[in-house]
MARSEVO-38597 format. One line per 4 residues: for each residue y, z, x of N, C-alpha, C, O. Coordinates in steps of 0.2 Angstrom, whole numbers. Example, Ala and Ser with C-alpha at 12.3 -4.5 7.8 and 13.67 -1.06 7.14 Angstrom:
-28 39 66 -22 39 62 -16 39 66 -17 42 71 ~ -11 35 64 -5 36 68 0 39 64 6 40 67
This chain:
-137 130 -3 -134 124 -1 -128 122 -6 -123 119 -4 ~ -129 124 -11 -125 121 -16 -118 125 -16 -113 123 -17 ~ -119 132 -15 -114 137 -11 -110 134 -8 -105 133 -11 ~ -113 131 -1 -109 129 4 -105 124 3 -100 123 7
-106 118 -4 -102 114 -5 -95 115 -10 -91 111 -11 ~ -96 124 -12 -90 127 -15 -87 126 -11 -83 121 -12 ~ -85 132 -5 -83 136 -3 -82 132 8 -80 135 12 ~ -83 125 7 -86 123 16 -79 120 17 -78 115 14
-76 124 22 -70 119 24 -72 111 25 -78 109 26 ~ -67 108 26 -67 100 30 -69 102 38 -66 105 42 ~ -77 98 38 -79 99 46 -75 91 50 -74 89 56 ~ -73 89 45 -71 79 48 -67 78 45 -66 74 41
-61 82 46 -53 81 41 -50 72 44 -47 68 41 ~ -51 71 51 -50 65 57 -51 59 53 -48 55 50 ~ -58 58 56 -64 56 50 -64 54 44 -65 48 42 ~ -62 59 39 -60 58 31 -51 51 33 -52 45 32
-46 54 36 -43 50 34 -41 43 40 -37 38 40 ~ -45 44 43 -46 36 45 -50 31 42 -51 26 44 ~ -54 33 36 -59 32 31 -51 29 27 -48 24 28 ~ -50 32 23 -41 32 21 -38 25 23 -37 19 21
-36 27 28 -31 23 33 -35 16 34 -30 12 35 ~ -39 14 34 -43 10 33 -45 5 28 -44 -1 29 ~ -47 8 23 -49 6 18 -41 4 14 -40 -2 12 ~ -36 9 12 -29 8 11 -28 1 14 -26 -4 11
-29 2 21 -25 -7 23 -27 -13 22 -24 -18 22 ~ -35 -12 20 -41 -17 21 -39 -21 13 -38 -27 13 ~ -37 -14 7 -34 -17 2 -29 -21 0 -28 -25 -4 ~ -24 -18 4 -17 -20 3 -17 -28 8 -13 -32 7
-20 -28 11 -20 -35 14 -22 -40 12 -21 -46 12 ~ -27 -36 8 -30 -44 3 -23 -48 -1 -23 -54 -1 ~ -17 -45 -4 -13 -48 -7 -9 -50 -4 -4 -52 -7 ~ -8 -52 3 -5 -56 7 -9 -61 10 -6 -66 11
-16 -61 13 -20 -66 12 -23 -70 8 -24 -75 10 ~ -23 -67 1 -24 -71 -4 -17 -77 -6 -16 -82 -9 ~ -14 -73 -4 -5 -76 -8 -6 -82 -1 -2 -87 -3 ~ -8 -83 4 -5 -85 7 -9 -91 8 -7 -96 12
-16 -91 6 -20 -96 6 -22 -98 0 -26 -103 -1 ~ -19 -95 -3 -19 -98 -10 -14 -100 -13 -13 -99 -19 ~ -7 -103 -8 -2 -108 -8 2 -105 -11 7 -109 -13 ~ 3 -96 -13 7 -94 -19 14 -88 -17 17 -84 -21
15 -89 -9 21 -86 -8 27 -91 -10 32 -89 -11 ~ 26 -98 -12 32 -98 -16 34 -97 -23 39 -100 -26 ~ 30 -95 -26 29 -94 -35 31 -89 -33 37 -87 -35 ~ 25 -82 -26 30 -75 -27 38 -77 -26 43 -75 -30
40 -82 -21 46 -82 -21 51 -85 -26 57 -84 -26 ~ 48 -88 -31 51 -93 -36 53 -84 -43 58 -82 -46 ~ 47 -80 -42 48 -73 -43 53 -69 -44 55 -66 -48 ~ 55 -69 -36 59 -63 -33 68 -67 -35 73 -65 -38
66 -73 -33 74 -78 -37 76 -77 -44 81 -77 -47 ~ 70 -77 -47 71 -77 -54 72 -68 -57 73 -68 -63 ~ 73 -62 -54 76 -59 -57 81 -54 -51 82 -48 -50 ~ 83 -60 -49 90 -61 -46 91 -60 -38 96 -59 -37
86 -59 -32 86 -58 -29 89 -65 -23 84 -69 -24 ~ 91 -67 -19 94 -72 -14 87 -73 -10 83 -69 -8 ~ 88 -81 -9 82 -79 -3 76 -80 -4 71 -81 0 ~ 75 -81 -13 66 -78 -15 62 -80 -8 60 -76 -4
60 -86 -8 55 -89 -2 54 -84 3 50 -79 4 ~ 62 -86 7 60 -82 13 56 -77 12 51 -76 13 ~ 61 -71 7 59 -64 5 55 -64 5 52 -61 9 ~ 49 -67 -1 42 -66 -2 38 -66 7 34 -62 8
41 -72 11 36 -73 15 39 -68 20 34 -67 23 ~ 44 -64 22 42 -58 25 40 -52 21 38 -46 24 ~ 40 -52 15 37 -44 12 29 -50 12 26 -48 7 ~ 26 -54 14 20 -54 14 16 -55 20 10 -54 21
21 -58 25 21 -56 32 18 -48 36 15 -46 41 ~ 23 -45 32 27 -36 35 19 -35 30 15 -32 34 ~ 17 -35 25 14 -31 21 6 -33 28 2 -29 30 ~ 5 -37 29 0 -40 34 1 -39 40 -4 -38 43
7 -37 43 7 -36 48 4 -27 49 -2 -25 51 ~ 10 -24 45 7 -18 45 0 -16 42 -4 -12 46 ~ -3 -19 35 -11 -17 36 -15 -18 42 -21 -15 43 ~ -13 -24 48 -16 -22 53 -15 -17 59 -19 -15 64
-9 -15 58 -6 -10 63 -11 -6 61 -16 -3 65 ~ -10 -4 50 -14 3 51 -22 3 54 -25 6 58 ~ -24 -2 51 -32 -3 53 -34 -4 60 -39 -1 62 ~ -29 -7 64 -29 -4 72 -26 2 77 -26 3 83
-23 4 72 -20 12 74 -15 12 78 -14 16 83 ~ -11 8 77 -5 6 80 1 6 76 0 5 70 ~ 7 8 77 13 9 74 9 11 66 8 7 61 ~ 9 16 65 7 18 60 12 21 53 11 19 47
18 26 57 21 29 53 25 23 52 28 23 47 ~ 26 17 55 30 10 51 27 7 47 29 5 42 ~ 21 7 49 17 4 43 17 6 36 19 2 31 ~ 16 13 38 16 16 32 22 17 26 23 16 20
27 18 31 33 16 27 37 10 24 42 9 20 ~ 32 4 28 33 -4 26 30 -4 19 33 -6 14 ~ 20 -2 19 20 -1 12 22 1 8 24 -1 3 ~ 22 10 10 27 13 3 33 11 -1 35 13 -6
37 6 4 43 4 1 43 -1 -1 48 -3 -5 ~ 37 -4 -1 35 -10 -4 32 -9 -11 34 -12 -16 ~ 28 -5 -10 26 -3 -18 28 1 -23 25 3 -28 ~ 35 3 -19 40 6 -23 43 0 -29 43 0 -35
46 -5 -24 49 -8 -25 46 -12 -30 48 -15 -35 ~ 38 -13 -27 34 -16 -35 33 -11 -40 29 -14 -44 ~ 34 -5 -43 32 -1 -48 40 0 -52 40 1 -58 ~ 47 -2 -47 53 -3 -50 54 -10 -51 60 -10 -54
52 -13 -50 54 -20 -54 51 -23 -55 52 -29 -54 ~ 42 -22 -58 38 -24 -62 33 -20 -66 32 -20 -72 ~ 31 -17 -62 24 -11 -66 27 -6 -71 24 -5 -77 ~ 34 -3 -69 36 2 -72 37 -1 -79 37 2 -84
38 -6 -78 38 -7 -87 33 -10 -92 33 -12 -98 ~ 28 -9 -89 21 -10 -91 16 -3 -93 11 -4 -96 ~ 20 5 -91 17 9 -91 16 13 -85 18 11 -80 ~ 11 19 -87 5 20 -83 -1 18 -80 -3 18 -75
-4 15 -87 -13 12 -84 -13 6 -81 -9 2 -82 ~ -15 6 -78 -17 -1 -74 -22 -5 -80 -20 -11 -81 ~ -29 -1 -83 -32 -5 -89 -32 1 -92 -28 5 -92 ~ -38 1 -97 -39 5 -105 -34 7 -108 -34 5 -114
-28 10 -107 -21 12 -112 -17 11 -110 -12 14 -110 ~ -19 3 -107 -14 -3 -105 -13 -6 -101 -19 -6 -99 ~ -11 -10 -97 -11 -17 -93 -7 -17 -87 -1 -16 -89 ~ -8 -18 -82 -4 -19 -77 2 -14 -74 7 -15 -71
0 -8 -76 6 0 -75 6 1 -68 3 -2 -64 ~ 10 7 -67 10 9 -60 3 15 -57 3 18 -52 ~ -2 15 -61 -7 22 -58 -8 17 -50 -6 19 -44 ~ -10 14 -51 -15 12 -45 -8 11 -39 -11 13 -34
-1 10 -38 2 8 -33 4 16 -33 7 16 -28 ~ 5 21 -36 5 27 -34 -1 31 -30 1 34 -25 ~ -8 30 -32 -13 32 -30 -12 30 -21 -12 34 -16 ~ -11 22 -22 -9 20 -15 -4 24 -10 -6 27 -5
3 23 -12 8 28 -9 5 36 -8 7 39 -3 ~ 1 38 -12 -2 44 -10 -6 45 -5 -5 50 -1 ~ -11 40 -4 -16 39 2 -11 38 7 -11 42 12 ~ -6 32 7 -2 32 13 2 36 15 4 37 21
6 40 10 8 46 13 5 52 15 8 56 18 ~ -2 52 13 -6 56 19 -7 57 25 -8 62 29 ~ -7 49 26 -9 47 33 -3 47 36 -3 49 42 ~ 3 44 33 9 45 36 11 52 38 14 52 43
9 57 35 10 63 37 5 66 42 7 69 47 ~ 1 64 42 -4 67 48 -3 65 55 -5 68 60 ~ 2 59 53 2 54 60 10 56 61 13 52 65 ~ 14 60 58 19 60 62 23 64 65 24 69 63
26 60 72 27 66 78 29 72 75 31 73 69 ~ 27 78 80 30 83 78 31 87 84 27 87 89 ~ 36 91 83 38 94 89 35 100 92 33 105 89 ~ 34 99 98 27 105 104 33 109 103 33 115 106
């Protein structure tokens, strides 16, 4: 038995990453449901004004919009390769004008870094890959 767990192709590769695609959106939605009933898309927005972006309100309320929108596309298997491209570009833009200057770790050798929204980009660029068109 213990063999076959060397050496055993993926019998559920489908399976495995709709497991992914899933669980990926179910997280990333939490931070736009939370922000939004806990009254704090204007603070994000009071955020995005404060290092220098036009707009902060709105902006926050569509990047927290778009970020909800799309976790539910992915979770219902809809518009997917946008989704996916909606978060990664989202949390690019959060590891370049916040995380990145906090590090690596997220905790133990350090505080608030980029591992974890890399990790993320990584799971959604699997999915993104899996899911896009490709020519017969």
């Amino acid at each position: 038995m213990a063999q076959q767990w060397l050496i055993a192709p993926s019998s559920r590769p489908d399976r495995s990453l709709d497991i992914v695609r899933i669980v990926v959106a179910l997280v990333l939605s939490v931070h736009s449901i939370y922000r939004i009933l806990a009254g704090d898309v204007a603070g994000f927005g009071g955020y995005l004004s404060s290092i220098g972006f036009p707009l902060g309100t709105g902006l926050a309320w569509f990047i927290t919009l778009s970020t909800l929108a799309a976790s539910v596309g992915l979770v219902i298997r809809r518009l997917i390769v946008p989704a996916c491209i909606c978060h990664i570009v989202i949390l690019i833009m959060g590891i370049a004008l916040d995380h990145v200057h906090d590090g690596w770790f997220v905790v133990g050798g350090g505080r608030n870094g980029m591992e974890y929204s890399v990790v993320l980009i990584a799971c959604l660029f699997a999915v993104l890959w899996s899911y896009w068109p490709r020519k017969q």
